[in-house]
Legacy VTK file of the C-alpha trace (Angstrom):
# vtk DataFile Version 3.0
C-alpha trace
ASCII
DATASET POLYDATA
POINTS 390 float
69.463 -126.074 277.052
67.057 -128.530 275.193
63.457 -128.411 275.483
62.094 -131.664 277.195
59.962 -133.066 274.274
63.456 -132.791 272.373
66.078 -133.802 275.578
63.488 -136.830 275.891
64.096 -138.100 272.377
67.382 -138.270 272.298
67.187 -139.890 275.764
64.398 -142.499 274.022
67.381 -142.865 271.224
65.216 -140.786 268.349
67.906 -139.405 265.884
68.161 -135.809 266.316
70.209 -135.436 262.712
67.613 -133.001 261.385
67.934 -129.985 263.877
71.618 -129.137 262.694
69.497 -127.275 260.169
68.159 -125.105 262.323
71.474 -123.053 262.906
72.348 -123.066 259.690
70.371 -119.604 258.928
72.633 -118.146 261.201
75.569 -117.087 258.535
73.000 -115.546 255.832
70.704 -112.253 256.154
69.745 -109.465 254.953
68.945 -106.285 256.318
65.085 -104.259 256.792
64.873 -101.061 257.671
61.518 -99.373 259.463
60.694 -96.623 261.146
60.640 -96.101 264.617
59.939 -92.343 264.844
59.217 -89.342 262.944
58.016 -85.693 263.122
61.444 -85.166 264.892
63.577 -81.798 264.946
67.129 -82.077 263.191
67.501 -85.641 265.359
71.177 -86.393 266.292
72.510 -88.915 268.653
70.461 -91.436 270.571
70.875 -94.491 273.198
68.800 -96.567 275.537
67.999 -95.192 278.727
68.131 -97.837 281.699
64.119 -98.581 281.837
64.719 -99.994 277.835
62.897 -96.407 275.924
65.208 -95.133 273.355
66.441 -91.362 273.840
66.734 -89.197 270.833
68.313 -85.557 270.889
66.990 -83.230 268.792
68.527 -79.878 267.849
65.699 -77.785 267.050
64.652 -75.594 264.801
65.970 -72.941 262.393
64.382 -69.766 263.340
65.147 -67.635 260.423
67.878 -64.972 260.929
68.678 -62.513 263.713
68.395 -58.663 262.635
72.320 -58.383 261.963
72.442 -61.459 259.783
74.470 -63.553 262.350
73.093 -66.502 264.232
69.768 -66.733 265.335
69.495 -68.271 269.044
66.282 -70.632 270.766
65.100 -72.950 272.740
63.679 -75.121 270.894
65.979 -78.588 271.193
64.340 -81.408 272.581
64.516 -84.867 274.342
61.753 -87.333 272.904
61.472 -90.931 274.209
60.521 -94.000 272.204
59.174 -96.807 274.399
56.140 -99.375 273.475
56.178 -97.682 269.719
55.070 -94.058 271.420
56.985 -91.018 270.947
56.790 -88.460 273.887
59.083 -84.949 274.156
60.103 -85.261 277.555
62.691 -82.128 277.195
61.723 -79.208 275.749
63.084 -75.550 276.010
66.873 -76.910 275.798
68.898 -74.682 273.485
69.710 -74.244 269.958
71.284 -72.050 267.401
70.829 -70.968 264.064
73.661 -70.145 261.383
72.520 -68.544 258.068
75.927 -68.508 257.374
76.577 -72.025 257.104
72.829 -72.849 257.096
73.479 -75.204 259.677
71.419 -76.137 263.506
73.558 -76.970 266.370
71.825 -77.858 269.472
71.213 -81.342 271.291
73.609 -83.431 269.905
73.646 -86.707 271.839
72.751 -88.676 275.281
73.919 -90.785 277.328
73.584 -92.451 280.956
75.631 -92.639 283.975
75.444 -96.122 285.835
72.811 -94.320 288.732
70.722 -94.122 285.719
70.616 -90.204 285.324
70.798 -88.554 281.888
72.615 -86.510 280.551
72.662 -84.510 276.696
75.422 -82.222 275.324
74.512 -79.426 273.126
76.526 -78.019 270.684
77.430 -74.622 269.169
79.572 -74.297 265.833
81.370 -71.117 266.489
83.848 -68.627 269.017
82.122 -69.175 272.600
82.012 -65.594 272.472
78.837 -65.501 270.285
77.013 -67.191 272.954
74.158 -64.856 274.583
74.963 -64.149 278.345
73.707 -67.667 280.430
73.532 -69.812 277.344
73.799 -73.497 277.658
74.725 -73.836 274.303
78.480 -76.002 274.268
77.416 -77.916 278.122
76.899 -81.248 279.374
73.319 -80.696 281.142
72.020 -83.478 283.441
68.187 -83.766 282.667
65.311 -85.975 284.052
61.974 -87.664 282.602
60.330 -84.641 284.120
61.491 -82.242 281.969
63.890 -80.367 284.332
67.661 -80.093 282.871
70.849 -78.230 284.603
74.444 -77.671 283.503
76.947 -79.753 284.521
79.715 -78.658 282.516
80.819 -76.046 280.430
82.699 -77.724 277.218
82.788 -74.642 274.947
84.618 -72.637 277.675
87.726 -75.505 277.943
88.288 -74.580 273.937
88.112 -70.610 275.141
90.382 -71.346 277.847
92.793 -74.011 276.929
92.648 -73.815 272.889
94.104 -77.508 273.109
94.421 -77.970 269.074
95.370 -74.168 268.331
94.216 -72.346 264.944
91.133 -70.552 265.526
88.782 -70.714 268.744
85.568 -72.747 267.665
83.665 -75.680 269.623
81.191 -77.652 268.720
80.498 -80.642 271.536
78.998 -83.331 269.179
78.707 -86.880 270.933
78.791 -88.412 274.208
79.640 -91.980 275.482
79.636 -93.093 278.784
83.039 -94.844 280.385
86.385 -94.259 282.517
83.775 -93.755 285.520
82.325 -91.009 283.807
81.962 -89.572 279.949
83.996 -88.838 276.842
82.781 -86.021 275.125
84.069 -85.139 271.555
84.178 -81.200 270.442
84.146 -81.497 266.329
85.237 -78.071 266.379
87.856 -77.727 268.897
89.348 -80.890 267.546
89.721 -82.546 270.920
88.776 -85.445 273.209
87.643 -84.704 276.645
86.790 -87.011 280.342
84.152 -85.418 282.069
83.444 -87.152 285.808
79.986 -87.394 286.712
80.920 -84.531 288.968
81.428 -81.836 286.352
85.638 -82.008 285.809
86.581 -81.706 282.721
89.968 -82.578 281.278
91.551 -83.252 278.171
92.316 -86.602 276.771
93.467 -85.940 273.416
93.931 -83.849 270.558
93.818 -84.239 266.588
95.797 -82.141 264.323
95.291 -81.358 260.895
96.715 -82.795 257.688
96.377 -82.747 254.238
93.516 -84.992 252.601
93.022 -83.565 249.249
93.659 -80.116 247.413
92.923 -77.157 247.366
93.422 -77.392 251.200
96.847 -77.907 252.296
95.745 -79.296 255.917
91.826 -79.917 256.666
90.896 -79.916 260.445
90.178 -83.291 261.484
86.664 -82.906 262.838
86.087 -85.496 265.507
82.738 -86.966 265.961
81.796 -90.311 267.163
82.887 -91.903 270.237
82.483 -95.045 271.883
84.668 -97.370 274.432
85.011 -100.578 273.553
84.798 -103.871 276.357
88.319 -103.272 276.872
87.943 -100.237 277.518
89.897 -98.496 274.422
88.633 -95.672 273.484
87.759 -95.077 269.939
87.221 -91.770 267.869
85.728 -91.113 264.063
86.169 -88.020 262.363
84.761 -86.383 259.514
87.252 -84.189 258.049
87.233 -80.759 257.144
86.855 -79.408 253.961
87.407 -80.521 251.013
85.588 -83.483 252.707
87.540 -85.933 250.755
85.981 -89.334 250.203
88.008 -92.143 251.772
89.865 -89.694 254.117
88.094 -90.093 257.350
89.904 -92.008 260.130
89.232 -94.257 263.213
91.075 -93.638 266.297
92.123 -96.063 269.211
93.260 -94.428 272.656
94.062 -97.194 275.348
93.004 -96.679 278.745
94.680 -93.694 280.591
96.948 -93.839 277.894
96.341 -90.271 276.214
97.590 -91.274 273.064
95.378 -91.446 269.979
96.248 -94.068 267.031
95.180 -94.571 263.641
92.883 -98.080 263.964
91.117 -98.080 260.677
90.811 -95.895 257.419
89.617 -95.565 254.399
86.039 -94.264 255.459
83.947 -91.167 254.314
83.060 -88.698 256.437
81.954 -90.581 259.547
79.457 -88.860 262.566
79.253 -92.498 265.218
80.895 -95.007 266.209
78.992 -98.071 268.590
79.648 -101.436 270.130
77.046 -104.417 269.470
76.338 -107.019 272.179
78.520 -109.453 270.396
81.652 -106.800 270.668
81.708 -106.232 267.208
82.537 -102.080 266.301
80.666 -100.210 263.375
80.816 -97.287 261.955
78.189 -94.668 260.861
79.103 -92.599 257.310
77.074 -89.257 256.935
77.641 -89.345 252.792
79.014 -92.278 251.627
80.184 -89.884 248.426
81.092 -86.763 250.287
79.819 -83.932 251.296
80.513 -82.091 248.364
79.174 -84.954 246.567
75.584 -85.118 245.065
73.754 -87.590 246.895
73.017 -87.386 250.770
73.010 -91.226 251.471
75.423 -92.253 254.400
75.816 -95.900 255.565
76.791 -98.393 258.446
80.236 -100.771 257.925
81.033 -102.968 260.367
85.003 -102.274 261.502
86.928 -105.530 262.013
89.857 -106.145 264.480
92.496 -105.765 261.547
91.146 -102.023 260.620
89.607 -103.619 257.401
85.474 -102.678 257.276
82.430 -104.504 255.797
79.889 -102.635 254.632
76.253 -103.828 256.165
73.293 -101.160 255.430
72.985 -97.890 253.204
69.224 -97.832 252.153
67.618 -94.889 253.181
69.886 -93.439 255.669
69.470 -89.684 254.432
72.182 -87.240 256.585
72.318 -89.817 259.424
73.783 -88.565 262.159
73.468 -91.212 265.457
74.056 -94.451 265.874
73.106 -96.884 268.764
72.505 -100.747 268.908
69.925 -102.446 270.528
70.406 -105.891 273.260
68.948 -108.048 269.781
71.368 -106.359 267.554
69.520 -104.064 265.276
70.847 -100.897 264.667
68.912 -97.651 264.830
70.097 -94.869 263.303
68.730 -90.691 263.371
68.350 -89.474 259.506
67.196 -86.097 257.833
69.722 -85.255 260.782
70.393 -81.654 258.886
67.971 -78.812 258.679
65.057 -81.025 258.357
62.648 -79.476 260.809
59.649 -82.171 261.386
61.228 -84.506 259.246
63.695 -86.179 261.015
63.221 -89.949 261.634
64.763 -92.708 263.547
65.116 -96.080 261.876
65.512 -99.497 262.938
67.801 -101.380 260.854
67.361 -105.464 261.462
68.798 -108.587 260.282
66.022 -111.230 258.446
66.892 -114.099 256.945
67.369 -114.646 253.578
64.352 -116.836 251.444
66.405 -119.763 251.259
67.548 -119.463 255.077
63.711 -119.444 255.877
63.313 -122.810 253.802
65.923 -124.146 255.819
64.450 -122.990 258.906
60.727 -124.273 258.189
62.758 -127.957 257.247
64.188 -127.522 260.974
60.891 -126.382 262.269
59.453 -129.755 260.556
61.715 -132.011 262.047
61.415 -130.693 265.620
57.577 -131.221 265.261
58.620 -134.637 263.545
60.743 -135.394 266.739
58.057 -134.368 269.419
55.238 -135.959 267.696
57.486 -139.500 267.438
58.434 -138.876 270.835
54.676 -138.522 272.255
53.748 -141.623 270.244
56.651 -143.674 271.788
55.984 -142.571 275.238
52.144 -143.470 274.635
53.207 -146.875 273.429
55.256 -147.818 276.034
52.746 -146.345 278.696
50.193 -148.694 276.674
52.283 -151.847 277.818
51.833 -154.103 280.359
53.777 -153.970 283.056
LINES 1 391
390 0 1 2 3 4 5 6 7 8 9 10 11 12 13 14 15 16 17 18 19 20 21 22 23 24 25 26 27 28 29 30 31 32 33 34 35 36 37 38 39 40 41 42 43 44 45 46 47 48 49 50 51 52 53 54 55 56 57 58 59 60 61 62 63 64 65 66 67 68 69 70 71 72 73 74 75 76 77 78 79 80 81 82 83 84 85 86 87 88 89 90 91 92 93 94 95 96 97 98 99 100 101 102 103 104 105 106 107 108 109 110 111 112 113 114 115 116 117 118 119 120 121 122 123 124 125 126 127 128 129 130 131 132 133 134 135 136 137 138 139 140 141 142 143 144 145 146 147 148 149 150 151 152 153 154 155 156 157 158 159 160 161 162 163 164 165 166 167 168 169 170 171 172 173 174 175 176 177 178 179 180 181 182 183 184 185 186 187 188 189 190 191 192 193 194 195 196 197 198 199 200 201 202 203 204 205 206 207 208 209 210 211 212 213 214 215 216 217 218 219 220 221 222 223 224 225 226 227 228 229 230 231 232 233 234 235 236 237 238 239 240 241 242 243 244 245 246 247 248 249 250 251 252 253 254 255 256 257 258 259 260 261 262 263 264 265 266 267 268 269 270 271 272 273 274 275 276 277 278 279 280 281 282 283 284 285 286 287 288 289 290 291 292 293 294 295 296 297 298 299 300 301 302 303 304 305 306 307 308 309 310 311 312 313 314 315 316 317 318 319 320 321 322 323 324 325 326 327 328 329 330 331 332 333 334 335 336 337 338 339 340 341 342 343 344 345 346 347 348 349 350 351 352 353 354 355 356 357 358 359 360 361 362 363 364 365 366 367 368 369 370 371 372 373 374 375 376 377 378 379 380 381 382 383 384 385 386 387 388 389
């Protein structure tokens, strides 16, 4: 809708020929990153909550290794909300483990919200069920509240115990969570599998991924499933990050239609991806952990934007160390968890946006210039014929 000082010049037969410049800024800009919040504990996934904050798991701590050199088991994940540029834990006590093994934290991974407006964070575990201590919520879906309270609502560890879906080896590792299908999807990374979860607590199995070969000396590497999102259609779609030898360029996109069961190949060519989200505009990206592998030497990951043809774009890489979650806010800017990976008190959220480029802002302040141009010619026309006679 046009404003009234501009609306009246055009009725007052001003030419208007000089705003077309103001859209033209649209097509070019660049990309700033800043940081939204810090301090955090091995961050992972995050998402707006329905009152606007942004909700950030955090996995917790390592707490140096049990007597027996196996894992070392705490409480110490967390739920910390970002609203009006404060940072508050809201969840505390939620648990975590420690692997000296693999040197590695599983605990909160990600959040999400039903359409009530409750929450709800899955932890993982990395490992047999069987390790877990007697009453561990380590490998649930927990409903929690802005109080602090949390309670189990399903047990996704025990489906892999029970059910195996993928075969090889018993492992599970929950890792992300998206809401959809009248309830959730919930990825296990190490029970290679795809699960609906109803608001209710049923769990059943949607798909699973089987190995293949990506690179020597590995004749088939697990598939590792990690993001998930559902797009407006609907369609379900699945990144992985492969298994070892983590080969660079392996790492798939999967679609699954609705109620279909079925998951396809929708895009390749990526590197060892951990999210997957929708923007406002319906546009699907892609979050890469290490954009050279994780056998590689650097630890930088980066955000492509996934066309409709499977093809990608890349759009930001700068200073996304081990980034792990990916959300997108109503305005478009991405924000992203980093030092995701055994990085107690260093983890940090950061809030990738789109700025024009220098010349786009010339082009702007020109547009700028003629609206004032417009409403000042229109106030002097107005006063001149209000001057005249009648």
């Amino acid at each position: 809708m046009l404003s009234k000082p501009v609306s009246r010049a055009i009725a007052l037969g001003i030419s208007c020929l000089p705003l077309m410049f103001v859209a033209a800024p649209a097509a070019a800009a660049t990309y700033l990153g800043t940081v939204v919040a810090s301090g955090l504990d091995n961050p992972r996934g995050l998402t707006f909550g329905p009152d606007g904050a942004l909700y950030i798991a955090e996995s917790g701590t390592t707490t140096g290794a049990s007597p027996d050199g196996g894992p070392s088991f705490s409480n110490t994940g967390s739920i910390t909300r970002v609203f009006n540029g404060t940072s508050t834990r809201i969840v505390t006590g939620l648990p975590s483990v420690y692997s000296p093994a693999t040197n590695a934290i599983s605990g909160p991974q990600d959040i999400a919200f039903d359409g009530s407006g409750s929450g709800y964070v899955v932890t993982g575990l990395g490992g047999n069920p069987a390790i877990r201590p007697a009453g561990s919520m380590l490998g649930h879906v927990l409903n929690f509240n802005n109080s602090g309270t949390f309670s189990s609502l399903a047990n996704v560890s025990g489906f892999e115990s029970t059910f195996n879906p993928a075969g090889g080896p018993i492992d599970s590792n929950p890792f992300h969570l998206a809401a959809g299908g009248g309830g959730f999807y919930v990825t296990d990374a190490g029970a290679n599998a795809l699960y609906s979860l109803t608001t209710g607590g049923d769990l059943s199995l949607v798909a699973s991924f089987p190995d293949r070969f990506i690179g020597p000396p590995v004749p088939a590497s697990n598939p590792v499933p990690t993001g998930v999102t559902v797009g407006p259609d609907g369609t379900v779609y699945v990144a992985e990050l492969t298994g070892f030898p983590f080969t660079p360029g392996a790492a798939q996109i999967y679609s699954i239609a609705p109620g279909s069961g079925v998951a396809n190949v929708f895009a390749t060519g990526f590197t060892n991806l951990t999210d997957l989200a929708f923007s406002p505009d319906g546009s699907l990206y892609a979050l890469s952990y290490d954009l050279d592998g994780l056998l590689g030497p650097q630890t930088g990951g980066g955000i492509f934007r996934v066309l409709n043809n499977g093809t990608f774009e890349s759009v930001y890489s700068t200073g996304l160390v081990n980034p792990t979650g990916l959300t997108i806010g109503d305005d478009g800017s991405f924000y992203v968890s980093t030092f995701s990976d055994n990085a107690a008190g260093a983890g940090q959220v950061l809030r990738v946006s789109a700025v024009p480029e220098p010349a786009s802002w010339a082009m702007l302040l020109i547009g700028f210039g003629a609206i004032g141009f417009v409403m000042r010619r229109s106030r002097g026309f107005s006063a001149r014929l209000r001057s005249q006679p009648a």
